[in-house]
TORNUPA-7895 format. One record per residue (C-alpha): residue in three letters; residue number from 0; x, z, y. Coordinates in steps of 0.1 Angstrom, whole numbers. Each point is the difference from the previous one (the first is absolute). Example, Ala and Ser with C-alpha at 12.3 -4.5 7.8 and 13.67 -1.06 7.14 Angstrom:
% TORNUPA-7895
NODE  type  seq      X      Z      Y
NODE   Ala    0    123     78    -45
NODE   Ser    1     14     -7     34
This chain:
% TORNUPA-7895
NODE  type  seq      X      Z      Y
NODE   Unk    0      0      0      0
NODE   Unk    1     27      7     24
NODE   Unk    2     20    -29     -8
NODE   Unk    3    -34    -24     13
NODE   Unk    4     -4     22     33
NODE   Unk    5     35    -11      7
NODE   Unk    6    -10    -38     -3
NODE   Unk    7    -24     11     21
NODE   Unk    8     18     14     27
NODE   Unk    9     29    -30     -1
NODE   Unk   10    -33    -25      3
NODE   Unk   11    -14     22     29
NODE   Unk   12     32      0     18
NODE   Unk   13      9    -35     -7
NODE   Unk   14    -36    -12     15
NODE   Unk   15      7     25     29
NODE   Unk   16     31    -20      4
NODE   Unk   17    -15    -29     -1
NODE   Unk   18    -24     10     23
NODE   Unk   19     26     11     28
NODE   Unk   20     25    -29     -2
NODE   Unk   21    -35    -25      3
NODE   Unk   22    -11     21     31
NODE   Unk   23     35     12     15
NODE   Unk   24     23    -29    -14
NODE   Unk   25    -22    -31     -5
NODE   Unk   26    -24     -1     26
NODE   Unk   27     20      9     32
NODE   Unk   28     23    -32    -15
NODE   Unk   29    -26    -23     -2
NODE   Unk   30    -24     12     30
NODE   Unk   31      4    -22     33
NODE   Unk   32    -11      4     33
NODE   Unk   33    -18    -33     12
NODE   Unk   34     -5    -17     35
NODE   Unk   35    -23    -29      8
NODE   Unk   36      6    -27     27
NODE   Unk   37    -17      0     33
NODE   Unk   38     -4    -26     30
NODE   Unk   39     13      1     35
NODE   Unk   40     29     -9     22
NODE   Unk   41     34      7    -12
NODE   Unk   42     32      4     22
NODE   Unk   43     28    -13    -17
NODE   Unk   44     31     24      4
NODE   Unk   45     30     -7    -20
NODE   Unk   46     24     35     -4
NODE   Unk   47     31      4     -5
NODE   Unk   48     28     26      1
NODE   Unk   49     37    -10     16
NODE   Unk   50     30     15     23
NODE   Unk   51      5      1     35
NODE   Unk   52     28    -27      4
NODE   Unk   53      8    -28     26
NODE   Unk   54      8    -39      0
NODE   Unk   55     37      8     17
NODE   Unk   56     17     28     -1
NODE   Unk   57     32     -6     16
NODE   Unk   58     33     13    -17
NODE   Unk   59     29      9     25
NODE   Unk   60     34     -2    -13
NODE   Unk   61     34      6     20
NODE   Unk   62      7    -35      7
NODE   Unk   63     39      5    -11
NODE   Unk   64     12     28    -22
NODE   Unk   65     12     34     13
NODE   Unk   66     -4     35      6
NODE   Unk   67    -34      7     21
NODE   Unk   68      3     16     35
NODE   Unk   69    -32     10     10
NODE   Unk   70    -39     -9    -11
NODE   Unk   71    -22      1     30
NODE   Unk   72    -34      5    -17
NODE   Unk   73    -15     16    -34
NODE   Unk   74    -26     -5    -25
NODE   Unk   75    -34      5     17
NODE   Unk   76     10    -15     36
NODE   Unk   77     -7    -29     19
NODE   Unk   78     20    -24     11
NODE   Unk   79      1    -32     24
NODE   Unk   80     14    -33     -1
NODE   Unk   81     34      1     12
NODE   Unk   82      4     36     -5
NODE   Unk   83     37     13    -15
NODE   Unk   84     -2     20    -33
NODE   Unk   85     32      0    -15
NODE   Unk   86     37     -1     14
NODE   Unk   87     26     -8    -26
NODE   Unk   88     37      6      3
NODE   Unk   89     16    -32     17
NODE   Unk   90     36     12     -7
NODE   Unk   91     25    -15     18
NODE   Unk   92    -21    -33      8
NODE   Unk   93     -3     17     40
NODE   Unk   94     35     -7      3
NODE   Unk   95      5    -30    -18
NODE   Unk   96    -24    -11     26
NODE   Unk   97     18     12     29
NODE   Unk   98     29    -19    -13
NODE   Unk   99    -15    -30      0
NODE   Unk  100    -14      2     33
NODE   Unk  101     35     10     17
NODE   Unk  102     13    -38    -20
NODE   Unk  103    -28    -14     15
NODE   Unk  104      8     13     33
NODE   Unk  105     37    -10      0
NODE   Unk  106    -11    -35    -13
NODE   Unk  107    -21     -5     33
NODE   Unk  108     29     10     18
NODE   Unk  109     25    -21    -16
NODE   Unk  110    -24    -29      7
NODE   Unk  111     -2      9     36
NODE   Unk  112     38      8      6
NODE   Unk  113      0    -36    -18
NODE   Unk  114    -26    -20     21
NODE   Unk  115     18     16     30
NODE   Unk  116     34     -9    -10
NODE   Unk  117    -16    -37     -7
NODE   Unk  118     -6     -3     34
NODE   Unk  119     31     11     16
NODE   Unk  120     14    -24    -27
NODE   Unk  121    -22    -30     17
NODE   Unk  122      9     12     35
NODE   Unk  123     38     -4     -9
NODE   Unk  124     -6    -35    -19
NODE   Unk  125    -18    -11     30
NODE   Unk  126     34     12     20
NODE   Unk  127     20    -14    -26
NODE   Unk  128    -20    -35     -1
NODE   Unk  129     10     -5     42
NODE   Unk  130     38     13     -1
NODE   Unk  131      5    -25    -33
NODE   Unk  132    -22    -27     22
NODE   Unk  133     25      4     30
NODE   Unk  134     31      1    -18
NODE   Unk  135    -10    -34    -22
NODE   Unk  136     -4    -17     33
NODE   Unk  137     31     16      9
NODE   Unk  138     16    -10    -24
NODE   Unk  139    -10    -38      4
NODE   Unk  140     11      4     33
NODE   Unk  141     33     10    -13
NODE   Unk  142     -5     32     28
NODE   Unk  143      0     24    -32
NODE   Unk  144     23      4    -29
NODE   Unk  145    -12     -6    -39
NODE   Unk  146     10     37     -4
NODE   Unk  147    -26     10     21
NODE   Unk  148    -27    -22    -10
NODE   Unk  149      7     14    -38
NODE   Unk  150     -9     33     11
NODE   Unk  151    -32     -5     19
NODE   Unk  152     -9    -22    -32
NODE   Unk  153      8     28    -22
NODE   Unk  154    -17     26     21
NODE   Unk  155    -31    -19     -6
NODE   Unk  156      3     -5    -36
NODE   Unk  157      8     39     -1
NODE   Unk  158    -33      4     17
NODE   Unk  159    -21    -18    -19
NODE   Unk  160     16     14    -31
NODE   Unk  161     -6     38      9
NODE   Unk  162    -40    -15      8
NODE   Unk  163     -3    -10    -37
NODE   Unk  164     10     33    -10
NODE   Unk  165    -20     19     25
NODE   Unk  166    -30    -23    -12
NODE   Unk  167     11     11    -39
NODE   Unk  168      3     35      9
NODE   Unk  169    -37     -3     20
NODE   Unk  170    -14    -18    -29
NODE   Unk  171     17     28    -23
NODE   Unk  172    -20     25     20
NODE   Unk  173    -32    -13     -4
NODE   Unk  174      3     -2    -36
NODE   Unk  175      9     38     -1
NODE   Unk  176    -27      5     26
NODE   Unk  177    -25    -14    -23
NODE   Unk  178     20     24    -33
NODE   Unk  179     -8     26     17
NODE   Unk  180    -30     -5     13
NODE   Unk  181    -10     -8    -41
NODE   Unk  182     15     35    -11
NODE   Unk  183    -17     23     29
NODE   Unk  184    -28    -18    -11
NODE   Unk  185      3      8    -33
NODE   Unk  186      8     35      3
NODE   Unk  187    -28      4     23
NODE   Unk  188    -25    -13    -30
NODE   Unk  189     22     25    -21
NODE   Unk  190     -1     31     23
NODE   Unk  191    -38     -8      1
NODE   Unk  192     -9      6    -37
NODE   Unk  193     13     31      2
NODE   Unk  194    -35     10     17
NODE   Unk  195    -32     -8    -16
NODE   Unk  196    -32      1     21
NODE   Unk  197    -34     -3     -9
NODE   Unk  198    -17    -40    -12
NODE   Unk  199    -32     12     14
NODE   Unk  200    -23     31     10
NODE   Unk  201    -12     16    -34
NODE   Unk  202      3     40    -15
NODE   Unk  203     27     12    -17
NODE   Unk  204     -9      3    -37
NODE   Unk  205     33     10    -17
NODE   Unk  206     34      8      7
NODE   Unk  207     29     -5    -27
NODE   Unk  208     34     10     18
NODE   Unk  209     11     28     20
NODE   Unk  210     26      4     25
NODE   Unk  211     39     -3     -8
NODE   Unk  212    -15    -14    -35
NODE   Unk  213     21    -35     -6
NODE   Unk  214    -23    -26     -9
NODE   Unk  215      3    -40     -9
NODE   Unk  216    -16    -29     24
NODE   Unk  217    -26     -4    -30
NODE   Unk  218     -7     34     -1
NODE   Unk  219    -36     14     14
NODE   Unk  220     -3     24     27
NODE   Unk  221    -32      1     12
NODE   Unk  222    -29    -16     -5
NODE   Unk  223    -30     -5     24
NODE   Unk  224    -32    -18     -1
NODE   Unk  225    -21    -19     22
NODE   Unk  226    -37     20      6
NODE   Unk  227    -14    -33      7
NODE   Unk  228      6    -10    -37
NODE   Unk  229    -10     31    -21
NODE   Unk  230    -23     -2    -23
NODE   Unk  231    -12     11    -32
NODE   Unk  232      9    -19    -29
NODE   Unk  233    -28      2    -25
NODE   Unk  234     -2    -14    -38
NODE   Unk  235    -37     -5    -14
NODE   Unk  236    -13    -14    -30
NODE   Unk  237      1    -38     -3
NODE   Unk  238    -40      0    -10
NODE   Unk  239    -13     16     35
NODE   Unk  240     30    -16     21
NODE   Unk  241    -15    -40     -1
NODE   Unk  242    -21      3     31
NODE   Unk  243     23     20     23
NODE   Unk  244      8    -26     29
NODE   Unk  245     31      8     27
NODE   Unk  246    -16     17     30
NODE   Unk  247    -29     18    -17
NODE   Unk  248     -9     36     11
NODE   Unk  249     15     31    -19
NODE   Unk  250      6     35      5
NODE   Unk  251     28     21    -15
NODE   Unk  252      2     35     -7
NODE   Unk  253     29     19     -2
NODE   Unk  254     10     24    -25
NODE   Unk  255     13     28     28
NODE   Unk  256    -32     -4     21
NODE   Unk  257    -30     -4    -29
NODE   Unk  258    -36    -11     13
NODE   Unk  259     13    -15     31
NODE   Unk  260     -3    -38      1
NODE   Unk  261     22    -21     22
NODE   Unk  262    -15    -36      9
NODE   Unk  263     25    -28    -16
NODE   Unk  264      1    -37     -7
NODE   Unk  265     14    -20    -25
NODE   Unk  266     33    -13     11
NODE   Unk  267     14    -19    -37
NODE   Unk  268     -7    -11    -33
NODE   Unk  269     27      2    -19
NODE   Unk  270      3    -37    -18
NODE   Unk  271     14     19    -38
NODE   Unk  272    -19     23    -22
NODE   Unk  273     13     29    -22
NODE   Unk  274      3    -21    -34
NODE   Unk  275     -1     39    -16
NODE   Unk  276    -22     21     21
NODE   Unk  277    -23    -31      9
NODE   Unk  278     -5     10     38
NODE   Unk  279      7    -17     28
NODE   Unk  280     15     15     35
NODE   Unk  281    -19     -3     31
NODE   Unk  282     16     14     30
NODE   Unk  283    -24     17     25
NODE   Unk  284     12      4     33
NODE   Unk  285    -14     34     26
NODE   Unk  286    -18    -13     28
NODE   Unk  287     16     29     18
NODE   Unk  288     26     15    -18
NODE   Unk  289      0     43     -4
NODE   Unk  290     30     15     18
NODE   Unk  291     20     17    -16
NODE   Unk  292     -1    -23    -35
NODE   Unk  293     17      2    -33
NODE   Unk  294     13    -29    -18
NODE   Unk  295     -8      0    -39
NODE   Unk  296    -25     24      8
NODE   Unk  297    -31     -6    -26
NODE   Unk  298    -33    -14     15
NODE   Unk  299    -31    -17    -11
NODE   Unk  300    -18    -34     15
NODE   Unk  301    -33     -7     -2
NODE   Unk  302     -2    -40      9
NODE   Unk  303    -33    -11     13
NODE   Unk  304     -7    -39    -15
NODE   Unk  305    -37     -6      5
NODE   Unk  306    -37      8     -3
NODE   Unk  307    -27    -13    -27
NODE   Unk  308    -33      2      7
NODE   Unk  309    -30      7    -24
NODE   Unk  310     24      1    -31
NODE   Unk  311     -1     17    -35
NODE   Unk  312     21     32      0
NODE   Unk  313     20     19    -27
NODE   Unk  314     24     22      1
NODE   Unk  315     37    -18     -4
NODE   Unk  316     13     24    -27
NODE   Unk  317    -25     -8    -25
NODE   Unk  318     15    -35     -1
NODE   Unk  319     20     -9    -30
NODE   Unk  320     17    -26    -11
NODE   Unk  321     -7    -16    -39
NODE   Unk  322     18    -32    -13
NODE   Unk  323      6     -8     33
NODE   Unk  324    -34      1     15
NODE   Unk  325    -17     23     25
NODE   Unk  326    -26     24    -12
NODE   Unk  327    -19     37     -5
NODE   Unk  328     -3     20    -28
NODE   Unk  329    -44      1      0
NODE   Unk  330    -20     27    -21
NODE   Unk  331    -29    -20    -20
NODE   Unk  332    -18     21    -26
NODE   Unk  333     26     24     -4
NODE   Unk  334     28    -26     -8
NODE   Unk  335     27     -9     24
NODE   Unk  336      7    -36      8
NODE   Unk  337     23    -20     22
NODE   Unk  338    -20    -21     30
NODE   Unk  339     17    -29     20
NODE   Unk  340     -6     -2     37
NODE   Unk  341     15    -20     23
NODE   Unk  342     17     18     25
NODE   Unk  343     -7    -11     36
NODE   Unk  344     25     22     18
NODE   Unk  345     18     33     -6
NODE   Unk  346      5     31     25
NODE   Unk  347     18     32     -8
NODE   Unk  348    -31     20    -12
NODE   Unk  349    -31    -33     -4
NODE   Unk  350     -1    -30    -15
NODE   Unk  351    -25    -28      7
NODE   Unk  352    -11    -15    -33
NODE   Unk  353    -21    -29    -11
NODE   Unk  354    -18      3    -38
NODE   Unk  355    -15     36     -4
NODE   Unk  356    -34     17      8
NODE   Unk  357      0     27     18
NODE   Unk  358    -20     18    -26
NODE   Unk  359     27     -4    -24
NODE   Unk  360     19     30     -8
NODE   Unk  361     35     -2      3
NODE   Unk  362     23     23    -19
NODE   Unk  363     32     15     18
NODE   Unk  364     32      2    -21
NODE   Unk  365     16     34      4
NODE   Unk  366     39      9    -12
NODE   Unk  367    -11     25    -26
NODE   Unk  368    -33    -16    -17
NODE   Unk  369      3    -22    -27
NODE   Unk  370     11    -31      4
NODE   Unk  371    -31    -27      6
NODE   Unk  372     -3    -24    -24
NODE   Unk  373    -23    -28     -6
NODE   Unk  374    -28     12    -21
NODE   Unk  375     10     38      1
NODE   Unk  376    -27     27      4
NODE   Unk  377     -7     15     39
NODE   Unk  378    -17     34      9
């Protein structure tokens, strides 16, 4: 008798078990909550999530290598156009420079001294010219010796000897004139990359050097970036980014300053897609940018694409995708089955759909219910 009170029991507690995994196990897996569609105008808003960035940011490097002076600004300051932010250490290019200018100095007075001596020269040849003149007649006239006539005919041939030279020496000049002139030059353009100064008015957004630090010309300093070109580079799924058009309204939201909106525009389309994540990056620029701002600071976009009037409505994460076609998982006698639509445009929470009722009942797919099959039981 015992024994079958023991079958007993195991059969009570195995139909109690039953019993529980069917009401705490099996239902709760296979009971969905449903929606049904519903007419009206829907706003089409594509979201998407993306980083505070810019289209330039502008990298300043010590144009030659060397150990750095001073740096005139920091991270978090503005700058303009033409201001100076770094000194580098020019060495001894400040005197290689006064060097050159004290040879171009004594070239322009060689070449004077020489023009000047040129024309005492033509002075003397024009002297020179009438006494050897006179003394040829002269010397026709037999009233002067051939000893004399010699030496006024050398005296000019002196002259004009000591002119070509002069002329030499003056041309000489003016080729070391223009040397010089080269190498101040030069050392001018060197002594000037020994300062950096700002491309264009912007903020300072990082600073990668510090003072008596050596760095190399293709080494960053600071970097700043223009206000006029920040914007916030966000990536959204290829299936809601189709109708988003250049200049279209948007809003962004930062992460520091949540539930305030700031009024944007859509400044680019990027042309490439992510081949792994499958979104696409749409920059959104601030119609007025917040001061102060932080680059790569996290911020959502909400991009406003158009209206549609008088539409069917479902929500857009009941949409699945099955061999490639568009569709709903719909309750019909207790059975889940998979319902194409046609999908007439996508916004971050609606969809507009052509091909269901709106008394259907639509089953939404949770993470932790079983999995919806064609043909599977519903509760």
């Amino acid at each position: 008798m015992q024994k079958w009170i023991k079958y007993i029991i195991a059969a009570v507690l195995v139909l109690i078990g039953i019993g529980l995994f069917y009401r705490k196990v099996y239902i709760p897996k296979t009971t969905y909550a449903t929606v049904k569609a519903n007419e009206g105008n829907l706003s089409i808003e594509v979201y998407g999530i993306g980083n505070v960035g810019a289209k330039y940011i502008y990298s300043i490097t010590a144009q030659t290598g060397g150990r750095i002076l001073s740096i005139l600004t920091d991270e978090g300051k503005w700058v303009k156009k033409g201001d100076l932010l770094i000194t580098v250490d020019s060495v001894d290019v400040p005197q290689l420079l006064e060097e050159a200018k004290i040879s171009m100095n004594k070239a322009r007075s060689e070449f004077v001294a020489s023009q000047k001596e040129l024309e005492s020269l033509l002075a003397q040849k024009h002297l020179a010219q009438i006494t050897y003149a006179r003394y040829a007649k002269l010397k026709k006239q037999s009233f002067a010796s051939k000893a004399e006539y010699d030496k006024a005919k050398s005296d000019l041939a002196v002259i004009e000897a000591q002119m070509a030279a002069t002329r030499a020496h003056i041309k000489t000049a003016q080729m070391e004139i223009a040397r010089s002139q080269k190498a101040v030059e030069a050392l001018r353009e060197k002594l000037s990359r020994y300062k950096v100064y700002a491309p264009a008015d912007g903020y300072v957004i990082d600073r990668g050097a510090e003072v008596a630090q050596t760095v190399l010309p293709s080494q960053p300093v600071l970097q700043v970036v223009d206000p006029r070109d920040v914007w916030v580079k966000a990536y959204i799924d290829e299936k809601i980014s189709g109708n988003i058009r250049v200049g279209e309204k948007a809003d962004i939201m930062l992460r520091s300053q949540p539930g305030k909106h700031f009024a944007a525009v859509v400044r680019r389309i990027a042309a490439q897609s992510d081949p792994v994540t499958q979104e696409r990056e749409v920059d959104v620029a601030f119609d007025k940018l917040p001061i102060p701002f932080y680059m790569n600071e996290q911020a959502e976009v909400n991009i406003e694409t158009k209206q549609l009037d008088n539409v069917l409505k479902i929500p857009a994460g009941v949409l699945v995708y099955q061999h490639k076609k568009s569709g709903v998982w719909v309750e019909e006698n207790g059975k889940a089955h998979f319902k194409t639509v046609q999908i007439l445009s996508i916004g971050a929470k609606e969809a507009a759909v052509k091909g269901l009722d709106k008394k259907t009942k639509i089953i939404v797919d949770v993470p932790g219910k079983k999995t919806l099959k064609e043909g599977i039981s519903v509760h």
